[in-house]
C-alpha positions as CSV (number, residue, x, y, z in Angstrom):
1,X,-7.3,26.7,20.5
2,X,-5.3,28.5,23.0
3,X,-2.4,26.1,24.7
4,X,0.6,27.0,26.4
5,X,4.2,26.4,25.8
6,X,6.0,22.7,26.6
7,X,2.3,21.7,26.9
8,X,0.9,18.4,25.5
9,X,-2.9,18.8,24.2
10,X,-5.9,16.7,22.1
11,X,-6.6,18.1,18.8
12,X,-10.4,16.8,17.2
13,X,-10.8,16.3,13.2
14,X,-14.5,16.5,13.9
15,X,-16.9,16.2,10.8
16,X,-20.5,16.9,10.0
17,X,-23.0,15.6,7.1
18,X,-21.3,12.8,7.4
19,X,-23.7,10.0,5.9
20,X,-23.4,6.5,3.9
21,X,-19.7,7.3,3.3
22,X,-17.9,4.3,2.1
23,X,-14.5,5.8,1.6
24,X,-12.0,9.2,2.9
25,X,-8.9,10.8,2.3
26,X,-7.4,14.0,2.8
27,X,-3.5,15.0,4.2
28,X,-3.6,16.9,7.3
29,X,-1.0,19.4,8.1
30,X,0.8,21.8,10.7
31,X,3.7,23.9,11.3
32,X,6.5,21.4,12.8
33,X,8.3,24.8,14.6
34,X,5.4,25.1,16.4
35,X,3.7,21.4,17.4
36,X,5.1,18.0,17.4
37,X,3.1,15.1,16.4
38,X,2.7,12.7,19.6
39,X,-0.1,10.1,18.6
40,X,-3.3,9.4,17.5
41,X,-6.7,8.3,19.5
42,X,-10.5,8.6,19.8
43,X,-10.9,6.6,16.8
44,X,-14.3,7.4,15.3
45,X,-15.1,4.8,11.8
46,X,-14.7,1.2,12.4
47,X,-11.6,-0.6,11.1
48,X,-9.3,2.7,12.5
49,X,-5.6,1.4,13.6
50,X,-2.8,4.2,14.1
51,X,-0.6,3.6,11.6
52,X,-0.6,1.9,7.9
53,X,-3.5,1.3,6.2
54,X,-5.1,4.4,7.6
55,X,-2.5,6.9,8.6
56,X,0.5,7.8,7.1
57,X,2.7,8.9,9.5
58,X,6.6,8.7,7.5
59,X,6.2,12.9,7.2
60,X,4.9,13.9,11.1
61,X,8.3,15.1,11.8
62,X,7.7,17.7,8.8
63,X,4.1,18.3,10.1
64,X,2.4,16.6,7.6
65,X,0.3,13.0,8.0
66,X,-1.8,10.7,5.4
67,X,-5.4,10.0,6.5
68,X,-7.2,7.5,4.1
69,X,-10.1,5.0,5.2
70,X,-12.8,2.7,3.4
71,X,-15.6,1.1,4.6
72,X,-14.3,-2.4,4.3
73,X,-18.8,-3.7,3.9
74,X,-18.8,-1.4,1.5
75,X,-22.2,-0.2,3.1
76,X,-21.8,3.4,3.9
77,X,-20.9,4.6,7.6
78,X,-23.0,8.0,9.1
79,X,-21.7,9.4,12.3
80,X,-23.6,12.2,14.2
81,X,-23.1,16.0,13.4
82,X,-19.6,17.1,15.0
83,X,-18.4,13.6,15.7
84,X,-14.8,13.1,15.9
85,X,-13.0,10.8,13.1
86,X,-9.7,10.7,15.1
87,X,-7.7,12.8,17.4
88,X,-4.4,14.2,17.1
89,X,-1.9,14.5,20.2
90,X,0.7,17.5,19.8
91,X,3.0,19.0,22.3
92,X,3.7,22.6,22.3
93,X,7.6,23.4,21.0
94,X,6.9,26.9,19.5
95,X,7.5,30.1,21.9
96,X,5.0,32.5,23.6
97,X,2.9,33.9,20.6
98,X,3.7,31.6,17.6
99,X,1.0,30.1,16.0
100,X,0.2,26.8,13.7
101,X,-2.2,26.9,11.0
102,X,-4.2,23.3,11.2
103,X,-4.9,22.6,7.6
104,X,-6.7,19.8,5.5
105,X,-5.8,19.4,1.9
106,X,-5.0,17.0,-1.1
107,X,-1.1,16.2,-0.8
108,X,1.2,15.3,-4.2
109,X,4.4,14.1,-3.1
110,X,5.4,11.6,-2.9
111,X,2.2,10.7,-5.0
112,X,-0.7,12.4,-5.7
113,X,-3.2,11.9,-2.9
114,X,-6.8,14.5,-3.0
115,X,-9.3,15.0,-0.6
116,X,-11.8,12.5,-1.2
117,X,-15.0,11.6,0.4
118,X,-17.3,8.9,-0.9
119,X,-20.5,7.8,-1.1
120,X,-21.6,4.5,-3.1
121,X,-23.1,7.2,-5.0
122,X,-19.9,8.7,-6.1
123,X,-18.0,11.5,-4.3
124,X,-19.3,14.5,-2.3
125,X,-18.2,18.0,-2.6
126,X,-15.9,19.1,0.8
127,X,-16.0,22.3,3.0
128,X,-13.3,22.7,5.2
129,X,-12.8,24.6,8.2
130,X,-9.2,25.1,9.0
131,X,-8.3,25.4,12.6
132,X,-5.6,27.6,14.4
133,X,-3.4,26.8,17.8
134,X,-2.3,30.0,19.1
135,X,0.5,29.6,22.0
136,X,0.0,32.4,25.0
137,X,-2.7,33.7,26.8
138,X,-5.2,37.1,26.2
139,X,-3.2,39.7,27.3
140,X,0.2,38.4,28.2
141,X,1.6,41.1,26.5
142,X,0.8,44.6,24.4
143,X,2.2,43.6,21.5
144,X,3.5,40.9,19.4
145,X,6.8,42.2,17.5
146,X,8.0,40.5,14.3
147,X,10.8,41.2,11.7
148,X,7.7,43.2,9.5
149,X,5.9,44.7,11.4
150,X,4.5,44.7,15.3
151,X,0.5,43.8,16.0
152,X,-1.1,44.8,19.3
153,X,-3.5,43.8,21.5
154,X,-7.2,44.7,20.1
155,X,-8.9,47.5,22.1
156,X,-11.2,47.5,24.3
157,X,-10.9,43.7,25.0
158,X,-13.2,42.3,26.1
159,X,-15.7,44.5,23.9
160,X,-19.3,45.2,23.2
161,X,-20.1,47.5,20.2
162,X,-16.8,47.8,18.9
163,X,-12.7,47.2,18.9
164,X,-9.6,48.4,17.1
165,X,-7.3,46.3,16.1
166,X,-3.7,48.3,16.0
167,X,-0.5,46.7,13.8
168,X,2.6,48.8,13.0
169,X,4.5,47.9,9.6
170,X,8.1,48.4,9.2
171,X,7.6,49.5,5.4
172,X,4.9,49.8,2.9
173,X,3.4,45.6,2.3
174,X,0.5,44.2,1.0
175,X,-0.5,42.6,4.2
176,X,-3.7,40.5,5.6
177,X,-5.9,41.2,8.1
178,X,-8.2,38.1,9.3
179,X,-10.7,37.3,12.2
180,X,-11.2,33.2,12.7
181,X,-13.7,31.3,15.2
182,X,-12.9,28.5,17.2
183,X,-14.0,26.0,14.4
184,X,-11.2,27.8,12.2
185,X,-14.4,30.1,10.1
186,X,-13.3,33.1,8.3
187,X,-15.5,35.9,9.5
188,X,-13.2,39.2,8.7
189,X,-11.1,39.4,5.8
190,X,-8.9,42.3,5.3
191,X,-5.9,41.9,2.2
192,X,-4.3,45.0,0.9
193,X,-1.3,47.2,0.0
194,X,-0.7,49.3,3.3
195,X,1.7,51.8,3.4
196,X,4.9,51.8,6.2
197,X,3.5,53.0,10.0
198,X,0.7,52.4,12.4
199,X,-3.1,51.4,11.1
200,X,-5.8,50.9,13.3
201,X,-8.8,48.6,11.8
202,X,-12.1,49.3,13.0
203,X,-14.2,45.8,13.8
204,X,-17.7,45.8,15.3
205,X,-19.5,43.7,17.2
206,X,-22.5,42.7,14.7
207,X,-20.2,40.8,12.6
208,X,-19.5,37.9,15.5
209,X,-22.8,35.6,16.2
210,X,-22.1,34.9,19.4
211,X,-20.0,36.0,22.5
212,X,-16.6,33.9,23.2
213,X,-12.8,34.3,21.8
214,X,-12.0,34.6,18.5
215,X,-8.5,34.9,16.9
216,X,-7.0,37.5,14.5
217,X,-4.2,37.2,12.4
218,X,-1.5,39.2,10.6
219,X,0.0,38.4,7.7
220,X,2.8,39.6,5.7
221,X,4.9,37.9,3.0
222,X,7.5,37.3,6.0
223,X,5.8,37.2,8.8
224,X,2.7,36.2,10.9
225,X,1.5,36.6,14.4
226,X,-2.0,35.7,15.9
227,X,-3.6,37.1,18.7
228,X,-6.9,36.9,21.0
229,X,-9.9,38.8,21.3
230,X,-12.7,38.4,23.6
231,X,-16.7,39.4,22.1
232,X,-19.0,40.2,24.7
């Protein structure tokens, strides 16, 4: 998602295969810098309230919450393909060009809580897509400077057979180059030692599915920045 500084925005948990499930749990988390936890709505399983027994909320100032339901029939519940569990209101307190990482994992503190999703059958093997709130617009500026290294806007963009994507690195790093959808899919993947100056990656077009805006994302052991890209 792409939102804009001091706004306030809806964030879906949306789920798929999701059939004859008699219990879930998982901890949901976010970078606090960036988005502060406003509330919860759009309620998708029966029994849902905002607070204790199904969300754990003591940690939302650290950007992390507690999600943990059961199918009090004990029945199994099945929700259509993309259906939305619950939503997640944030407002946006990071500056132009950070970025939040929207994550779903197991949690251990101050207990040990893992993703779990169950079936009367026992419990089902997860896949997770993470998801990523980038705060800015395509092309509000060249370039997004950090204290490792500076990343540019991709070029040509918007593009049809193929773009560059430019960073700069203060010093030799191992450093991360990655290209995300809007459902949070990795679909470039780029981790190695790079050497101090400028590096231009070549992406092509074959490697998106479809045209739209897709994110890429530096990372160095200090520092991250995210940007835009538009496929044609």
């Amino acid at each position: 998602m792409i939102v804009q500084p001091q706004e306030t925005f809806k964030l879906k948990v949306q789920v798929e295969d999701f059939k004859d499930v008699v219990a879930a749990q998982f901890a949901l988390y976010w970078d606090s810098n960036v988005l502060q936890f406003k509330g919860l709505q759009d309620f998708g399983l029966p029994d849902m309230v905002a607070n204790e027994p199904t969300f754990s909320l003591m940690s939302v100032s650290e950007g992390k919450l507690r999600f943990s339901w059961n199918d009090l029939l004990a029945t199994g519940v099945s929700v259509a393909d993309m259906s939305t569990l619950f939503s997640i209101n944030f407002k946006v307190i990071g500056p132009l060009y950070s970025n939040s990482v929207i994550q779903i994992a197991g949690d251990s503190i101050p207990t040990y809580f893992p993703i779990e999703i169950a079936t009367n059958n026992g419990i089902l093997d997860v896949d997770i897509s993470t998801g990523n709130v980038l705060v800015g617009g395509v092309n509000a500026t060249t370039e997004s400077v950090t204290e490792d290294f500076t990343l540019y806007q991709n070029s040509p963009n918007p593009f049809t057979d193929v773009t560059y994507i430019t960073f700069n690195l203060n010093s030799s790093t191992q450093a991360q180059l990655s290209i995300y959808d809007n459902a949070g899919r990795v679909i470039f993947d780029q981790n190695a030692m790079f050497a101090a100056g400028k590096h231009s990656i070549p992406v092509k077009r074959e490697m998106f599915q479809s045209s739209g805006a897709y994110f890429f994302t530096l990372k160095t052991q200090n520092a991250t920045a995210t940007r835009q890209l538009i496929a044609h």
